[in-house]
C-alpha positions, 0 to 999 in steps of 0.5 A, a space after each residue: 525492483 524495490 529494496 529487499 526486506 521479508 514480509 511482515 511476520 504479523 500485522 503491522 499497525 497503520 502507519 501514517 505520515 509523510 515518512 520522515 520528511 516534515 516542514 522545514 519551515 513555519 510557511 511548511 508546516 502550515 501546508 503540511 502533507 495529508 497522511 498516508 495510511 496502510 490498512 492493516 487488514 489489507 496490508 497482507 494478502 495470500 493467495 492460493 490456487 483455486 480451491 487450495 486452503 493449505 501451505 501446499 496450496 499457496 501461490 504467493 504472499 505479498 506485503 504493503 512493507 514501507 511508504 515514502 513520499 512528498 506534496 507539491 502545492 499547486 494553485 489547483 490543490 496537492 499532488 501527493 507523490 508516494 513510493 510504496 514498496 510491496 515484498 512478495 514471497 513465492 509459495 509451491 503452487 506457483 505456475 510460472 514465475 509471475 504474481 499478479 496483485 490488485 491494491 487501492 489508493 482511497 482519498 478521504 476528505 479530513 472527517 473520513 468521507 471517501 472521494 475516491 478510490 482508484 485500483 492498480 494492476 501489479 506484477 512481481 517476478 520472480 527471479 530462478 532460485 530467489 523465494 522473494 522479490 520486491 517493486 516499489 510503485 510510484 502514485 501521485 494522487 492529487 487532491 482538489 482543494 482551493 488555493 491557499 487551502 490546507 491537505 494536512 487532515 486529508 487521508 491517503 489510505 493504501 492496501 489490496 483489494 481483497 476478497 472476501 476469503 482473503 480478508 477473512 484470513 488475514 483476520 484469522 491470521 491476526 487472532 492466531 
């Protein structure tokens, strides 16, 4: 279960950076960690029951909040190790006491290039009489790169896959 917090009332910008744990050394700094982004259209997502559009409708909420993590050079490339810690809130049209979410982590090349984008499964449970709850998923996404090659421009993007609906409203939200 990840650490407690509210879900983000607004947008937040994308965040980006290794969270706090820079180069401690010159020989560091030089192989630094790529940067790890939350989309900001796809850090929220709200999910209602099929055909519902109102508050009395709404299954959960959830919410990208935080990021922590390192890299581990190998003579094969860098394995990225991120913790990212989603908040999700229960809404009344909730059947059960389970929501089930769908994010991405996307590896970008240093001038934006996709090379890949994988997708994750996660449940959040909700325990009786708590409206939120909270997981933190550990990924290590791995980027080739030759020895002695450099990850710091490399991009890690996070956020849920949406649908066309949720990313509009999240848009809409973001106007309001």
């Amino acid at each position: 279960m990840g650490r407690p917090a509210s879900l983000a009332a607004g947008a937040v910008l994308v965040l980006s950076g290794c969270s706090g744990l820079g180069p401690t050394s010159p020989s560091e700094a030089a192989l630094a960690c790529p940067k790890v982004n939350i989309v900001r259209d796809l850090q929220e997502v709200t999910v209602f029951r099929p055909g519902g559009k109102d508050l009395t409708d709404l299954e959960s909420r959830a919410a990208l909040t935080d990021f922590t993590g390192s890299c581990d050079y190998t003579s094969s490339g860098v394995t990225v190790n991120v913790n990212v810690y989603l908040v999700a809130e229960r809404g009344p049209a909730l059947q059960g006491s389970t929501a089930k979410y769908q994010y991405f982590v996307a590896l970008a090349q240093p001038d934006d290039t996709l090379v890949s984008k994988a997708y994750f499964d996660t449940d959040v449970t909700f325990v009786p009489g708590q409206p939120r709850a909270g997981t933190r998923e550990e990924l290590t996404p791995k980027i080739p790169l030759p020895k002695d090659a450099n990850a710091k421009d490399w991009k890690i993007y996070l956020g849920f896959q949406l649908t066309p609906e949720q990313l509009n409203f999240n848009r809409t939200q973001v106007k309001k």
